[in-house]
C-alpha positions, 0 to 999 in steps of 0.5 A: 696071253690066253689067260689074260683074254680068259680073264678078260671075257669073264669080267662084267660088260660093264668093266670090260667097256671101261678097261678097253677105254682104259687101253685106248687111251693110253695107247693114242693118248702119246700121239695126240699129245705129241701132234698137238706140242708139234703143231703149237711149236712148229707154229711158233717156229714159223712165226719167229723164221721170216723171209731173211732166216731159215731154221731147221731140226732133225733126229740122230738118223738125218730125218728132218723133223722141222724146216723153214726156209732151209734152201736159201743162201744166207751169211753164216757169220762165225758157223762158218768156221765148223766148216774151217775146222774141217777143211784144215783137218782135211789139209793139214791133219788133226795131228799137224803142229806149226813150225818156225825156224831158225837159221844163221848165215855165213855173216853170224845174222841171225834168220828167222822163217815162219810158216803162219803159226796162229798161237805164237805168243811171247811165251814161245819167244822166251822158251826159244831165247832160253832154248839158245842161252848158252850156245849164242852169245850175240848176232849181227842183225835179226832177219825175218822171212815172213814169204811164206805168206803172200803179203799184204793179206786183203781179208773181205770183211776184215776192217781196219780198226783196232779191234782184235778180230780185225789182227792181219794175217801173216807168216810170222806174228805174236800174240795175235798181232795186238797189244794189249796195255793200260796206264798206271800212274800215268804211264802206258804200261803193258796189260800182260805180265809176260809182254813188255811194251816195246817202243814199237808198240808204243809208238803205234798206240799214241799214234791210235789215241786210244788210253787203254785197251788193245791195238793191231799191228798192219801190214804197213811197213811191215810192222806186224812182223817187224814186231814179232822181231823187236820181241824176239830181241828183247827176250834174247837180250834178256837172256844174254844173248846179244843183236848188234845189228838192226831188225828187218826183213829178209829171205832164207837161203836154204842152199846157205843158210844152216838150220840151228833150231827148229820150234814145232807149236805145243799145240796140235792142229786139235788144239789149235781148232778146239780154241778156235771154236771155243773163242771164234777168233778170226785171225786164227781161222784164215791163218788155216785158211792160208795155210792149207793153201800153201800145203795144197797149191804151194808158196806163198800161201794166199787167200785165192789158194787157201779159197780154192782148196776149201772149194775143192775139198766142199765140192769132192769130200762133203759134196756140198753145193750152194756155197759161196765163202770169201775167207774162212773166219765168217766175218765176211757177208760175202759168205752165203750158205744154206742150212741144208748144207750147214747140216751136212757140215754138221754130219761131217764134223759130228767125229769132232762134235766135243771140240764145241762150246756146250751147255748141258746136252746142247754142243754148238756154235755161234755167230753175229754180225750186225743185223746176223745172229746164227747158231748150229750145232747137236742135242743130246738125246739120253740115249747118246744120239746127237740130233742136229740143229741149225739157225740163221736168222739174217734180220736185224734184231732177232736172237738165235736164242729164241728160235733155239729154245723152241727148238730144244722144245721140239727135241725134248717132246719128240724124244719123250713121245719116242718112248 
């Protein structure tokens, strides 16, 4: 250091003037250049964030680097289901797996009970109707105990369309209670190699008018769960297995009833929930949402106790306030949530951050309803540090998009400036 100043003083005044402007430039230089892309992107930011959205970024330690309206309640649309995700770890356990059980009765019927399974598919019946291959040659009648689940299920902002993401919730469904199907040669066939298009499933398709596409099973008649049982008798008949009897609803008696096989999910809740955030689907959040009810406050599950736990969790675990939710899917716009409370979510969920869709350093989670359009998740700086970010824009025609992107800039010319 010494010969460095000695050096220093030796040199002409003329250099030395030169190489101290030289020094001071490059020293103040960074910090002009990083205030003038914050002061252009913030302005840019606030011209995109209006009265119905908020916005807001901060770096890995929880400082907030930009904000905007991030006090006010808004509808988080599916960002909501960040916040499910939790709620069912909290409940039932990242390594929890759903059950269905069956049992025979002193009559030789057949009994089915399911305890809400969200991934029950025809694959499963196939592997139970194999599972019994040999064992049973035939049942009197096919009973099915969906009590598990207070029915029928009124879910807020779930309509009555055929769309998948309007499927009903209950204890015992297949395939997400729809159907999918088209027509070749002019005949309604299923769309789906390992579903056979039952006369159920035809009749509720003719009776929808449509030609091709997808249909939802209802409560009415209780058809979803009379469904889950006309497929389970198809796959047992295919494997000789006959049901003399009808299909219908029924109860288990436990002091009775004997326990002949009991099916535990593939899939671990951590599954259950990376699929969840990967294709948002509603059915699969408020199947957790009344499950965890259950768990927590007992049977039948209902959408009151499945509320209550989430409350209770938000209020004594992530000591969360100002937020109001009606179901666990967001498609309700009876959810309100502001995006300081969405950050602490993002805190609580950053153990489990890799579970999110992502694209390049960006992990995240999306929203929409009409006239809605929310995005929240994490930016990877290069140092591994997960920064958070969150959007809710709640005026018609906006993209997340656009916010995110300026955003992203934000991020990038911190972290550059950081260095």
């Amino acid at each position: 250091m010494i010969t460095i100043l000695t050096r220093f003083f030796t040199l002409q005044p003329f250099r030395r003037m030169l190489l101290t402007l030289a020094v001071l430039f490059f020293c103040i230089y960074p910090a002009n250049l990083w205030a003038g892309h914050r002061k252009d992107t913030i302005r840019q930011l606030d011209n995109l964030i209006t009265q119905n959205d908020a916005a807001l970024l901060t770096d890995a330690q929880g400082n907030i680097l930009y904000q905007k309206n991030a006090s006010k309640a808004l509808v988080p649309a599916s960002v909501l289901k960040v916040f499910t995700a939790l709620t069912a770890f909290y409940y039932l356990g990242p390594d929890y797996r759903f059950v269905t059980e069956f049992y025979q009765d002193a009559q030789g019927n057949l009994k089915v009970k399911g305890y809400g399974d969200p991934s029950f598919t025809s694959e499963d019946l196939l592997e139970i109707a194999e599972a019994m291959k040999g064992q049973f040659h035939h049942f009197n009648d096919l009973i099915l105990d969906a009590a598990y689940f207070k029915t029928p299920l009124v879910i807020p902002g779930r309509e009555f369309s055929n769309n998948p993401y309007d499927a009903p919730n209950g204890a015992l469904c297949v395939n997400f209670n729809t159907v999918f199907f088209k027509k070749r040669n002019g005949v309604l066939v299923s769309a789906e190699t390992q579903t056979p298009l039952l006369p159920i499933a035809l009749k509720r398709i003719r009776q929808s008018g449509l030609k091709t596409g997808r249909i939802t099973f209802s409560h009415d008649h209780n058809d979803i769960t009379l469904y889950t049982g006309h497929l389970l008798r198809f796959f047992l008949t295919k494997e000789g297995i006959e049901i003399k009897g009808a299909v219908k609803i029924g109860l288990i008696n436990l002091e009775r009833d004997t326990l002949i096989l009991k099916r535990r999910s593939k899939f671990k809740l951590t599954q259950v929930i990376s699929r969840l955030l990967e294709y948002s689907n509603n059915f699969t959040a408020n199947q957790l949402l009344i499950a965890w009810g259950a768990k927590a406050y007992g049977a039948p599950g209902d959408l009151a106790k499945g509320l209550k736990a989430a409350r209770v969790f938000a209020r004594d675990v992530l000591k969360l306030e100002n937020l109001q939710i009606a179901e666990g899917s967001g498609i309700s716009r009876q959810n309100r949530i502001t995006a300081l409370t969405v950050l602490k979510i993002l805190n609580a969920f950053e153990p489990y951050h890799l579970m999110m869709r992502h694209q390049g350093r960006e992990f995240y989670k999306t929203g929409s309803l009409t006239g809605v359009k929310t995005r929240a998740g994490y930016l990877k700086a290069g140092n591994g540090q997960l920064y958070r970010f969150v959007v809710m824009l709640n005026t018609p025609g906006k993209s997340a998009g656009a916010v995110v992107n300026k955003l992203k800039a934000f991020f990038v010319n911190y972290h550059h400036y950081l260095k």
